[in-house]
DSSP file (Angstrom, degrees, kcal/mol; ACC not computed):
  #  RESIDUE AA STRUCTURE BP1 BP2  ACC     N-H-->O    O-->H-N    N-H-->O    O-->H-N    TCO  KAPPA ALPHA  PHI   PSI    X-CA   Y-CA   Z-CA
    1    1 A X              0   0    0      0, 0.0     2,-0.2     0, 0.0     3,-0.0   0.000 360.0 360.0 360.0 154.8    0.0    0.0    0.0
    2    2 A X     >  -     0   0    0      1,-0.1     4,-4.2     0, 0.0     5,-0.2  -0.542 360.0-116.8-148.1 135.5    1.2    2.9   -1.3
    3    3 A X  H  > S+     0   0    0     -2,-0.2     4,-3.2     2,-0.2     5,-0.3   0.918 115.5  56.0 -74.1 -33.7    1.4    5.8    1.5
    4    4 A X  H  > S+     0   0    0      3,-0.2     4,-1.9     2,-0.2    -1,-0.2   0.922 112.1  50.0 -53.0 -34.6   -1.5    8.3   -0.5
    5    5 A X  H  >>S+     0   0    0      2,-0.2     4,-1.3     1,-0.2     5,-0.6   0.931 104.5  50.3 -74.4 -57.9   -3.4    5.0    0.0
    6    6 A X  H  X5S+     0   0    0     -4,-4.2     4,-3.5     1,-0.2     3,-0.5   0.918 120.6  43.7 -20.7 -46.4   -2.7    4.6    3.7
    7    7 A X  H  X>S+     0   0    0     -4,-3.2     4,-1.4     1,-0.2     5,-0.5   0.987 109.2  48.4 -93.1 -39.4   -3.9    8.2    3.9
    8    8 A X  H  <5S+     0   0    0     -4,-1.9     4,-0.3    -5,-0.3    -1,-0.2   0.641 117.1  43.0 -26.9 -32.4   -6.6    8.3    1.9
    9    9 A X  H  X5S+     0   0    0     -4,-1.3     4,-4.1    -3,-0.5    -1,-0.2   0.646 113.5  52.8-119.0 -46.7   -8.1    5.2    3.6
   10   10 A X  H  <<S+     0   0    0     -4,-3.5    -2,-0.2    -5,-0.6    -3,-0.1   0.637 112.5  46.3 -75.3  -8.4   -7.1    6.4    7.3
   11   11 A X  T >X5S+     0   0    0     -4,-1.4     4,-2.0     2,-0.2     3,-1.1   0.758 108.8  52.8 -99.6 -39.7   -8.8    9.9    6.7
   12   12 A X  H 3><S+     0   0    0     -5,-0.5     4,-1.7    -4,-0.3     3,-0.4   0.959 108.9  48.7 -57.1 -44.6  -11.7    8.2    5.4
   13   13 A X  H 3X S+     0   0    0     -4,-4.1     4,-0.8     1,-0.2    -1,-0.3   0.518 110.0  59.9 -56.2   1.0  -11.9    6.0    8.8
   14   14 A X  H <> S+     0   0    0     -3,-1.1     4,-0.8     2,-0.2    -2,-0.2   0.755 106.4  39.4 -98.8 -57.7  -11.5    9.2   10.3
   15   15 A X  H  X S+     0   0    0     -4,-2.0     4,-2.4    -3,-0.4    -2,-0.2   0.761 109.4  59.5 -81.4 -25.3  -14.5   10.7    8.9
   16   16 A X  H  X S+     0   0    0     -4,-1.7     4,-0.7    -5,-0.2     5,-0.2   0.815 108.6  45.4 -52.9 -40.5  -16.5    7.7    9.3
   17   17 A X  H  X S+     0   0    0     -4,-0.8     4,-1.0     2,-0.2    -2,-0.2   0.750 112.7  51.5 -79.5 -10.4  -15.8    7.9   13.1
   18   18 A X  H  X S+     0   0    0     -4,-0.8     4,-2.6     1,-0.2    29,-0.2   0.974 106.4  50.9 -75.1 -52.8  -16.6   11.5   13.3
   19   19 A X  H  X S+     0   0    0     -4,-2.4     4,-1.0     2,-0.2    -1,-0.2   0.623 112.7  50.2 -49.0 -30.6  -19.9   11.0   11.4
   20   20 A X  H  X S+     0   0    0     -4,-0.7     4,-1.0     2,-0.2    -1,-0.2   0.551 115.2  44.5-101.6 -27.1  -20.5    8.1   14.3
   21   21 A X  H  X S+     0   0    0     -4,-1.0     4,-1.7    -5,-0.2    -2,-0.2   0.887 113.8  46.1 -71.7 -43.0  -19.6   10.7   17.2
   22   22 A X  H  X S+     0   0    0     -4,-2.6     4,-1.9     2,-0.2     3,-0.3   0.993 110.6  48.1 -54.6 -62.4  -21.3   13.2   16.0
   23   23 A X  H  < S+     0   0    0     -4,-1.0    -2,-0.2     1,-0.3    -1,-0.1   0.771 121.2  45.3 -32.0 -47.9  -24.6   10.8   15.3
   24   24 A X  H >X S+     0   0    0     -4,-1.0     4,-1.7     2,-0.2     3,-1.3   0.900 107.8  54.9 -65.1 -53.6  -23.6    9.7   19.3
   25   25 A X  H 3X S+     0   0    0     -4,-1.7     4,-2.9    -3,-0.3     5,-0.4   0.940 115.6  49.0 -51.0 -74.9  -23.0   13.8   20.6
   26   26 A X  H 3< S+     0   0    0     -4,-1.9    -1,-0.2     2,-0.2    -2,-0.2   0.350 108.7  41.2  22.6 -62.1  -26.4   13.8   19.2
   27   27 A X  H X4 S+     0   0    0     -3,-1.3     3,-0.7    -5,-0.2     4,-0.4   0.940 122.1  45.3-103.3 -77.3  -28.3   10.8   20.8
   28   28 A X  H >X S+     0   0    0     -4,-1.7     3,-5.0     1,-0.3     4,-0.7   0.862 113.6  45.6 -63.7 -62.7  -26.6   11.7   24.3
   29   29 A X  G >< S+     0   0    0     -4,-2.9     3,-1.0     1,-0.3    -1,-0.3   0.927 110.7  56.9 -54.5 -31.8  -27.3   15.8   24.3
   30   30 A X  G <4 S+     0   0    0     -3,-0.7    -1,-0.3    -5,-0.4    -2,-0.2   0.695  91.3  71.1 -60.4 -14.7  -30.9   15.0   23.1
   31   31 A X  G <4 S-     0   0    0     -3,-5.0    -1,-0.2    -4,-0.4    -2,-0.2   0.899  97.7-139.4 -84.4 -37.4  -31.3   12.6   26.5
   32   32 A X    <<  +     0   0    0     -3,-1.0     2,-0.4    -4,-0.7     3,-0.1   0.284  52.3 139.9  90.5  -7.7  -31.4   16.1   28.7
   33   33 A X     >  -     0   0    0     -5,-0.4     4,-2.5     1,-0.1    -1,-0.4  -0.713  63.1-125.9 -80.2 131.9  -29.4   14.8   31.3
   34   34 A X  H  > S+     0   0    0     -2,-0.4     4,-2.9     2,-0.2    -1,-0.1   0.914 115.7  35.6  15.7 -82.7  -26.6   16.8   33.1
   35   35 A X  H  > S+     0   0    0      1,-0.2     4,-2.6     2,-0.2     3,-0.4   0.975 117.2  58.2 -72.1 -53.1  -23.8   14.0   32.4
   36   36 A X  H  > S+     0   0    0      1,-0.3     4,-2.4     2,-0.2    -7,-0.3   0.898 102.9  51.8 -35.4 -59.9  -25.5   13.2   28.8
   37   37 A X  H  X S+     0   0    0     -4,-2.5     4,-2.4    -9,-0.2    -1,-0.3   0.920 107.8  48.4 -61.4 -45.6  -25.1   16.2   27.8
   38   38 A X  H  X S+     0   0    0     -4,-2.9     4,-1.9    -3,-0.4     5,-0.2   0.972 115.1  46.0 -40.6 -59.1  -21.1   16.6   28.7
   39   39 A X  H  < S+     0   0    0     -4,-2.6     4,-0.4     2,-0.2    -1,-0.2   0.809 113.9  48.7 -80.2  -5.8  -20.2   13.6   27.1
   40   40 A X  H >X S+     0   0    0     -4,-2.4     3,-3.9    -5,-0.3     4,-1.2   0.962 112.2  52.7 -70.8 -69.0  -22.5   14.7   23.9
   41   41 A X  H >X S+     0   0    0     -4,-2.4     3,-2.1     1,-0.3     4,-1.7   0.708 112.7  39.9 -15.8 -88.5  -20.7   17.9   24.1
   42   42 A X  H 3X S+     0   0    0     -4,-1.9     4,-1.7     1,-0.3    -1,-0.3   0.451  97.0  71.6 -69.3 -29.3  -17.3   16.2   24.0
   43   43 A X  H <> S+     0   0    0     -3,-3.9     4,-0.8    -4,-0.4    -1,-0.3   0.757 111.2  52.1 -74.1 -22.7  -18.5   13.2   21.0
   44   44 A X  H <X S+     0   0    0     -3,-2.1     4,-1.2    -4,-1.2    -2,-0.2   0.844 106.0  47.3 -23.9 -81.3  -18.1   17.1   19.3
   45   45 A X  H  X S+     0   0    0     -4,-1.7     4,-1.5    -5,-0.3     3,-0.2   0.974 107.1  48.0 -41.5 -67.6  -15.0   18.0   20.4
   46   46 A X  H  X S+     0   0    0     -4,-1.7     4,-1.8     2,-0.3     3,-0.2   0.825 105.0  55.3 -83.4 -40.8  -12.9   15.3   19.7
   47   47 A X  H  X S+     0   0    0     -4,-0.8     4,-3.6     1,-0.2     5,-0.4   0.894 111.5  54.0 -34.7 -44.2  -13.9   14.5   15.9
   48   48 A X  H  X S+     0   0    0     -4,-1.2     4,-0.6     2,-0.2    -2,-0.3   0.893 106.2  47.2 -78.2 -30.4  -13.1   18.3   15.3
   49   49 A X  H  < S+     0   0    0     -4,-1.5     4,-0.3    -3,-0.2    -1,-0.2   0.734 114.1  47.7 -90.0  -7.1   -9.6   18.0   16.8
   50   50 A X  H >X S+     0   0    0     -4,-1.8     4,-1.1    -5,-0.2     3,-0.6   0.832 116.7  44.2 -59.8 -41.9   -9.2   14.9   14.7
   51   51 A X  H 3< S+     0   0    0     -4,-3.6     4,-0.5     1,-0.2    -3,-0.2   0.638 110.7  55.4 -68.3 -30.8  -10.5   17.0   11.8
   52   52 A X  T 3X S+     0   0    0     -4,-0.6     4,-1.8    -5,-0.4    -1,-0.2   0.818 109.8  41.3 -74.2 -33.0   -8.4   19.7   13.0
   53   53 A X  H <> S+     0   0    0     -3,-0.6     4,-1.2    -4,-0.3    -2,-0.2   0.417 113.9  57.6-125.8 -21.2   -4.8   17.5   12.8
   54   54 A X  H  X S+     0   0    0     -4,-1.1     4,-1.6     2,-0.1    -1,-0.2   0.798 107.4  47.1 -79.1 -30.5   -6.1   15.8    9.1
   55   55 A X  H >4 S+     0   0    0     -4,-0.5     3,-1.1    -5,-0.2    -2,-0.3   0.991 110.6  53.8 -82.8 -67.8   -6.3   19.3    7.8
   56   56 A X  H >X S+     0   0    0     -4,-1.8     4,-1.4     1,-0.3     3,-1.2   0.721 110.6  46.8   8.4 -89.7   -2.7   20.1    9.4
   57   57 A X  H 3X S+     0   0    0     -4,-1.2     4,-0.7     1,-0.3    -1,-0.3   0.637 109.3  50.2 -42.7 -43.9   -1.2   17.3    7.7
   58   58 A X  H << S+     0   0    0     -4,-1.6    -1,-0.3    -3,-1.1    -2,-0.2  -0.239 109.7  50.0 -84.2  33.6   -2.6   17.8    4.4
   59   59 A X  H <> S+     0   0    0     -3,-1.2     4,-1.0     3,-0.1    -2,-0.2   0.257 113.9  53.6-125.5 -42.5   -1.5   21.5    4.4
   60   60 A X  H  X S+     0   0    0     -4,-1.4     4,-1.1    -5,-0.2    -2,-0.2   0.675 108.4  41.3 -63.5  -3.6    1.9   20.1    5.4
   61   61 A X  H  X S+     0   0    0     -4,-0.7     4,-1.1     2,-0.2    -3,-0.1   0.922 113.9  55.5 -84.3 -58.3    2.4   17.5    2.7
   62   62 A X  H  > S+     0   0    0      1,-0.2     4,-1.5     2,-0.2     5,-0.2   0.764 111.3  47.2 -60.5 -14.1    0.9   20.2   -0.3
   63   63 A X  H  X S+     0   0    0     -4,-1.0     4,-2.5     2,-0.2     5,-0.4   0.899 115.2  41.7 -83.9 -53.6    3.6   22.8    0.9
   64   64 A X  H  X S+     0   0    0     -4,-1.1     4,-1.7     1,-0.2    -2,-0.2   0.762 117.8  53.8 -65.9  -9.0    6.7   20.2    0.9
   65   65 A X  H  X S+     0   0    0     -4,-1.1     4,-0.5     2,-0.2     5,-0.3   0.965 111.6  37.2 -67.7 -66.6    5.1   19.0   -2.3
   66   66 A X  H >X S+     0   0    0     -4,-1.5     3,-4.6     2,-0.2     4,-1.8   0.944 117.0  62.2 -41.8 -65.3    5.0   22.3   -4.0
   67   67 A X  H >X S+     0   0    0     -4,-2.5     4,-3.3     1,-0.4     3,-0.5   0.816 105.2  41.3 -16.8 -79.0    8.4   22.9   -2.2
   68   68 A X  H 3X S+     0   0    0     -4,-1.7     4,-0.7    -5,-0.4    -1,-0.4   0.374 111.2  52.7 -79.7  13.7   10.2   20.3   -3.7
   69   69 A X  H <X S+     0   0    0     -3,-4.6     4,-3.3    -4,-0.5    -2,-0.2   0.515 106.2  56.9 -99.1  -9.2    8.9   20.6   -7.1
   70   70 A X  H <X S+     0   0    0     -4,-1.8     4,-1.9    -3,-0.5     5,-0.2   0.931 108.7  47.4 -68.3 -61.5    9.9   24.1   -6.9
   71   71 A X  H  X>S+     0   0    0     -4,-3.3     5,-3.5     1,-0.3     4,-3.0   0.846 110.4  52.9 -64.4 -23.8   13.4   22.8   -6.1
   72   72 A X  H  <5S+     0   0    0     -4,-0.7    -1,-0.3     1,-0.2    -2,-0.2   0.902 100.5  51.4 -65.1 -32.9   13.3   20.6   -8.7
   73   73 A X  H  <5S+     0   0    0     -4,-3.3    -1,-0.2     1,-0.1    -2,-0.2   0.641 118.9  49.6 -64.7  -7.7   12.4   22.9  -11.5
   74   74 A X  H  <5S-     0   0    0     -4,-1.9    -2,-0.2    -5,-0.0    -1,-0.1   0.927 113.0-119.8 -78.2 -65.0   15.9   25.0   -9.6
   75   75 A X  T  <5S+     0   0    0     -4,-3.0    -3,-0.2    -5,-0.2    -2,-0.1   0.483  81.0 107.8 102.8  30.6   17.9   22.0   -9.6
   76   76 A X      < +     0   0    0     -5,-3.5    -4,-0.2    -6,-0.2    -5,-0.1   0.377  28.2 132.8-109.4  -6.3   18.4   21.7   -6.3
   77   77 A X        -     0   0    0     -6,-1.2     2,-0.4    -7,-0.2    -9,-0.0  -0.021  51.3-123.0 -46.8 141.5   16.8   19.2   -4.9
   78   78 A X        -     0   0    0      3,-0.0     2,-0.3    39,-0.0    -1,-0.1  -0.573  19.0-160.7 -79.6 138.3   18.6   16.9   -2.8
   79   79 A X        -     0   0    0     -2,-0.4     2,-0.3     1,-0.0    46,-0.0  -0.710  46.3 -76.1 -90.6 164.3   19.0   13.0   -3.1
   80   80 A X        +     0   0    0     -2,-0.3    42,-0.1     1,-0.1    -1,-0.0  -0.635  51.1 170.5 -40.3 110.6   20.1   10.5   -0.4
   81   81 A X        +     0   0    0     -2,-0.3     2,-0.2    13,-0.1    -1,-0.1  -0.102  42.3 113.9 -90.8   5.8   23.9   11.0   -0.1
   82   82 A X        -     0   0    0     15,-0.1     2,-0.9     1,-0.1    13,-0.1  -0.482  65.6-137.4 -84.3 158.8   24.1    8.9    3.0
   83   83 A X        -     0   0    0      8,-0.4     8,-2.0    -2,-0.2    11,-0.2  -0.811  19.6-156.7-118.4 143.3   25.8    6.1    2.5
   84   84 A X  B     -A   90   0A   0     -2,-0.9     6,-0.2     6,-0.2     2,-0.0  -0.456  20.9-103.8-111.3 164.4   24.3    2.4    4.0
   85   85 A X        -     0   0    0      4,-0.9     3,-0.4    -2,-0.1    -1,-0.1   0.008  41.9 -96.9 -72.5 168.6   25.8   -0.9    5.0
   86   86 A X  S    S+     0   0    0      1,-0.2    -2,-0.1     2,-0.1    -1,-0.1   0.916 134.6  52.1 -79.6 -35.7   25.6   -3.8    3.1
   87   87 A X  S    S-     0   0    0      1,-0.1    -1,-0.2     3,-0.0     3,-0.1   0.663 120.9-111.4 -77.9   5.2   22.9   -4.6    5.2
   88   88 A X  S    S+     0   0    0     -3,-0.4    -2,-0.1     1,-0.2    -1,-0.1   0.649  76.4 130.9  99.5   6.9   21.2   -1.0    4.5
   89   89 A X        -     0   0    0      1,-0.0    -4,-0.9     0, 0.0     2,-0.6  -0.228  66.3-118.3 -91.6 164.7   21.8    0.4    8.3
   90   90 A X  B     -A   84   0A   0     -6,-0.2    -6,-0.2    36,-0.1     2,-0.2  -0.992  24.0-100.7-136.3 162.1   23.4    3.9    7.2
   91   91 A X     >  -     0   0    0     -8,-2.0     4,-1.7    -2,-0.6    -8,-0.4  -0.517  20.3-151.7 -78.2 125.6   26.9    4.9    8.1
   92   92 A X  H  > S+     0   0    0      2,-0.2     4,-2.3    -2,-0.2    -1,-0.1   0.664  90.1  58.6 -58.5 -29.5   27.1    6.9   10.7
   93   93 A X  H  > S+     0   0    0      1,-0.2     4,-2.3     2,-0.2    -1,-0.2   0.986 111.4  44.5 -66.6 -56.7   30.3    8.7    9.7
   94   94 A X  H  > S+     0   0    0      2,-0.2     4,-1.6   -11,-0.2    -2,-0.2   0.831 110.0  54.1 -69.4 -16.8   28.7    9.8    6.4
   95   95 A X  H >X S+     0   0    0     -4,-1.7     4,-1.6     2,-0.2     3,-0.5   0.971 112.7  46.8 -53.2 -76.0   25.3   10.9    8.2
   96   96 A X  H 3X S+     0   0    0     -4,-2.3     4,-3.8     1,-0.2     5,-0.3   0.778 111.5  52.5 -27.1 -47.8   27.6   13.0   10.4
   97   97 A X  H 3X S+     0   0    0     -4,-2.3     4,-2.1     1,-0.2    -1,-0.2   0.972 116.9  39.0 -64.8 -57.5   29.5   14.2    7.0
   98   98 A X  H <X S+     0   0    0     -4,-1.6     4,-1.7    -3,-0.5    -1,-0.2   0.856 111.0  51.7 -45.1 -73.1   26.3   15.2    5.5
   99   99 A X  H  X S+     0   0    0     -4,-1.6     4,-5.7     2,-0.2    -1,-0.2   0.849 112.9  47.8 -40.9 -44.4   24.4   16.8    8.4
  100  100 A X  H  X S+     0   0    0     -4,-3.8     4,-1.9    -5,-0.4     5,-0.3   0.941 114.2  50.8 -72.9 -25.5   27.7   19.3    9.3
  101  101 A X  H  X S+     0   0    0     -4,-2.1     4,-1.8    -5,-0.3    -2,-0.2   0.922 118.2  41.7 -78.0 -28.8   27.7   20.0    5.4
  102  102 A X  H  X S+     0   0    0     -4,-1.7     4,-2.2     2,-0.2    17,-0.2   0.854 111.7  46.0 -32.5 -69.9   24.2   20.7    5.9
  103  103 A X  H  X S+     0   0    0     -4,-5.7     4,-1.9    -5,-0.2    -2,-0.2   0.760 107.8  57.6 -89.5  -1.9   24.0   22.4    8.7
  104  104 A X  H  X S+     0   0    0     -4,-1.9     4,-2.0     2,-0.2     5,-0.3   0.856 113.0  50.6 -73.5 -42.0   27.2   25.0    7.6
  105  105 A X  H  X S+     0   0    0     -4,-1.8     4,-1.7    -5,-0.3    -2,-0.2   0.936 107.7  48.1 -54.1 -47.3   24.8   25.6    4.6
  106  106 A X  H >< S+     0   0    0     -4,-2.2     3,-0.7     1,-0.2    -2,-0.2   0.999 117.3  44.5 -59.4 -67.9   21.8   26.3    7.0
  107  107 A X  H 3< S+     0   0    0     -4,-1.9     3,-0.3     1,-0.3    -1,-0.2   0.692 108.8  55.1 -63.7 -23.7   24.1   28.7    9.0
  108  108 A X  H 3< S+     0   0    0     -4,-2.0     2,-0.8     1,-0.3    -1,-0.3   0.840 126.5  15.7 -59.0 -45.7   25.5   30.3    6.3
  109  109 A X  S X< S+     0   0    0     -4,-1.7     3,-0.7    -3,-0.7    -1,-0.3  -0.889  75.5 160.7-128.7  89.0   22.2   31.5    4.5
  110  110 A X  T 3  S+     0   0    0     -2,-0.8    -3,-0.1    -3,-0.3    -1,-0.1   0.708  74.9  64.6 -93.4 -10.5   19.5   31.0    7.5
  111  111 A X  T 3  S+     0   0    0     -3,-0.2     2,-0.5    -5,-0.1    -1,-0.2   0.141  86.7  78.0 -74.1  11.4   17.6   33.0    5.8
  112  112 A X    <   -     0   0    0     -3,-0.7     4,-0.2    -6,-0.1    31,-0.1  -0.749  60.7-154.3-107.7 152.0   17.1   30.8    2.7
  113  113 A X  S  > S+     0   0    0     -2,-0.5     4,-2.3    29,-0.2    30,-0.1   0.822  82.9  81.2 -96.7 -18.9   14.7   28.1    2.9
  114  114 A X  H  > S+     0   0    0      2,-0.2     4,-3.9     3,-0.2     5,-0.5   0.976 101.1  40.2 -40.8 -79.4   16.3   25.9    0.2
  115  115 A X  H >4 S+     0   0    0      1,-0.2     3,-2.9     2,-0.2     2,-0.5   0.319 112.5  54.0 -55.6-107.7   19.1   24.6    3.0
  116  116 A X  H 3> S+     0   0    0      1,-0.4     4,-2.0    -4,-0.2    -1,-0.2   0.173 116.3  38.9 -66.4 -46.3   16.5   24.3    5.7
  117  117 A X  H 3X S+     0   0    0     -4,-2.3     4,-1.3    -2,-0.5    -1,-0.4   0.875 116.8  50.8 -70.7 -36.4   14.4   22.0    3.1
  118  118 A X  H << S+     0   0    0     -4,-3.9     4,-0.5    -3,-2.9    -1,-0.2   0.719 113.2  50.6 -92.4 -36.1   17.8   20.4    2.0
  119  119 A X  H  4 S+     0   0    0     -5,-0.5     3,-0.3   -17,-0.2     4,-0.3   0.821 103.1  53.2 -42.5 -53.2   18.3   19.9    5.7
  120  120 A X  H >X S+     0   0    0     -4,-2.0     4,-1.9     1,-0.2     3,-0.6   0.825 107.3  54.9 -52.0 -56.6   15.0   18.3    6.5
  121  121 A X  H 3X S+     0   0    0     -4,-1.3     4,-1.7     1,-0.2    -1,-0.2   0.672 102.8  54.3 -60.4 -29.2   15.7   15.7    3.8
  122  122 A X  H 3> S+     0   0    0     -4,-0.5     4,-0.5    -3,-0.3    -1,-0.2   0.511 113.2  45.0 -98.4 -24.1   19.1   14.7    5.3
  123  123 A X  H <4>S+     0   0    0     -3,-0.6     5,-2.7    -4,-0.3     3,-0.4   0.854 113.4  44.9-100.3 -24.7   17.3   14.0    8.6
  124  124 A X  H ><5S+     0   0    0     -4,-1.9     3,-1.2     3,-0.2    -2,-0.2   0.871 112.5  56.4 -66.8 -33.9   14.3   12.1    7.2
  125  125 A X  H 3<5S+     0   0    0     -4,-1.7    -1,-0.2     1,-0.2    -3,-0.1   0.888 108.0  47.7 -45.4 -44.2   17.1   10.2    5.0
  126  126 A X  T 3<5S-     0   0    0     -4,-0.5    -1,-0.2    -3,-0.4    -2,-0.2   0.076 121.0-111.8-103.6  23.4   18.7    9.3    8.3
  127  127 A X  T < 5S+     0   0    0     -3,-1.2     2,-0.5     1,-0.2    -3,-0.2   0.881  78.4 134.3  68.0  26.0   15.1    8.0   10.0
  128  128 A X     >< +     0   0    0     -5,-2.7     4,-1.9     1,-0.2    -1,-0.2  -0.396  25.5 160.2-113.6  66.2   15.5   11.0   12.2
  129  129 A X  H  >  +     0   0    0     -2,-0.5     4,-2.9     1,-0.2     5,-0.3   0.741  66.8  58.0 -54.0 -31.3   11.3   12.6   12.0
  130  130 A X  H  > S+     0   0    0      2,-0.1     4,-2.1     3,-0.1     5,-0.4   0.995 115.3  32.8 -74.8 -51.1   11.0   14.6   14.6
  131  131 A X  H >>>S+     0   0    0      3,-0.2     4,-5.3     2,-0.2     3,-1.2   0.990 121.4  53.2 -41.7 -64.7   14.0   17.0   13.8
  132  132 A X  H 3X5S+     0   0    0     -4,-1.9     4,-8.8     1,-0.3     5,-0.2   0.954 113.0  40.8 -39.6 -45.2   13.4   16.5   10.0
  133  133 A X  H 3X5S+     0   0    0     -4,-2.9     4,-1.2     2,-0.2    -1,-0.3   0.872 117.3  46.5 -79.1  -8.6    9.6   17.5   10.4
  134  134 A X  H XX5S+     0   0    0     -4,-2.1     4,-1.2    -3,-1.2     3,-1.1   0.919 116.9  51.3 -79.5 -62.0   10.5   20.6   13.0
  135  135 A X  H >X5S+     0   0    0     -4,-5.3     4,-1.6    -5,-0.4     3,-0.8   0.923 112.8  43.0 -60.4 -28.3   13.4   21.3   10.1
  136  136 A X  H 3X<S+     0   0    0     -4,-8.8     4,-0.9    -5,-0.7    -1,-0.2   0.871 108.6  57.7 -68.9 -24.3   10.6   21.2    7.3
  137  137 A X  H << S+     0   0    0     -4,-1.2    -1,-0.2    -3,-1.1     4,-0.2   0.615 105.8  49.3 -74.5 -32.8    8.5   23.2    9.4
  138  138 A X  H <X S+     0   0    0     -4,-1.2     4,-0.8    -3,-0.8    -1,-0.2   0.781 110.2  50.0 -40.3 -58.8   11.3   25.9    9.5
  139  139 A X  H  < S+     0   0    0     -4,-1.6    -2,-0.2     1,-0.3   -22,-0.2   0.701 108.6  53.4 -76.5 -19.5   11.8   25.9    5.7
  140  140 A X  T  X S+     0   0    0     -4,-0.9     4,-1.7     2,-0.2    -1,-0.3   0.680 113.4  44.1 -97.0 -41.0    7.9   26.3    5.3
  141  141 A X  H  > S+     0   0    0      1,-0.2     4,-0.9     2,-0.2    -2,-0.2   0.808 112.5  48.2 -78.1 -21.0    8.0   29.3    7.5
  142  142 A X  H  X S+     0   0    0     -4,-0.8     4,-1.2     2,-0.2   -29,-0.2   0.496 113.4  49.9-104.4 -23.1   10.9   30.8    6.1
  143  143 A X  H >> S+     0   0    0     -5,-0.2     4,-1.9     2,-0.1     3,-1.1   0.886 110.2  51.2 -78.7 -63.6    9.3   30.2    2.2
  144  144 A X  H 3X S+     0   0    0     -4,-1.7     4,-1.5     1,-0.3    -2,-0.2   0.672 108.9  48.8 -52.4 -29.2    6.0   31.7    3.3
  145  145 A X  H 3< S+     0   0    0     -4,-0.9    -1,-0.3     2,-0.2    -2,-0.1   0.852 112.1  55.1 -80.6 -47.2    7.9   35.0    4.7
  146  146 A X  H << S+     0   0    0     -4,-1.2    -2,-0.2    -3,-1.1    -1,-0.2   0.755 108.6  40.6 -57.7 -25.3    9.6   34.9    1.4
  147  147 A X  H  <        0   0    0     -4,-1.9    -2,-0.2     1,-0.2    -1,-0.2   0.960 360.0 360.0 -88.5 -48.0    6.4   34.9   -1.0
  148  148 A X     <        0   0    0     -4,-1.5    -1,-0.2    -5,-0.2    -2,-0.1   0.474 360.0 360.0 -51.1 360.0    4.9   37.4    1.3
């Protein structure tokens, strides 16, 4: 399965349980009761901050999308330069090489968003998401300030 299917198929269970929370929020606030009504109140809530955190995601994907087609039409995108074990582990010495050439790019021009994106990729290469998606998150702020 193909990760657009994963998501496609997990945001559709998504909206199917919202549609069954709501339907629930419903059933319960309609009872009149004190405590019914809270936990109706709340079968509310919680679809919408699911609803809230799919919309997120899918505003982050179409920017890094655009992003990196942008960089292709430059001719910068980055590939994987790390280099892996025969068993596919990657070498730590060249993640290291990569990341300081990286991050001397970043710190040279911190004002570009190109390194920060070129960054991001060099930790998502090296399994490392939470930096990578905090660095994409950077480059995304740092584009948007630039179109402005």
């Amino acid at each position: 399965m193909t990760s657009r299917t994963g998501f496609f198929a997990l945001a559709a269970v998504l909206f199917l349980t919202a549609l069954v929370c709501v339907g629930e929020g419903v059933q319960l606030i309609a009872t009149g009761k004190p405590f019914g009504i809270g936990i109706g109140i709340c079968a509310f809530v919680i679809p919408g901050i699911g609803l809230w955190f799919l919309r997120q995601t899918v505003r982050f994907g179409r920017t890094t999308e655009a992003m990196s087609r942008e960089l292709e039409a430059e001719g910068g995108l980055p590939v994987d330069e790390l280099k892996r074990t025969t068993g596919g582990r990657i070498d730590r010495a060249s993640a290291d090489a990569v990341f300081a050439r990286r991050r001397a790019e970043a710190e040279a021009t911190p004002g570009d968003w190109r390194v920060w994106f070129r960054l991001a990729v060099a930790y998502a290469d090296a399994g490392d998401t939470p930096r990578a998606r905090k660095t994409m998150h950077h480059a995304i702020r740092l584009r948007t300030q630039a179109l402005s």
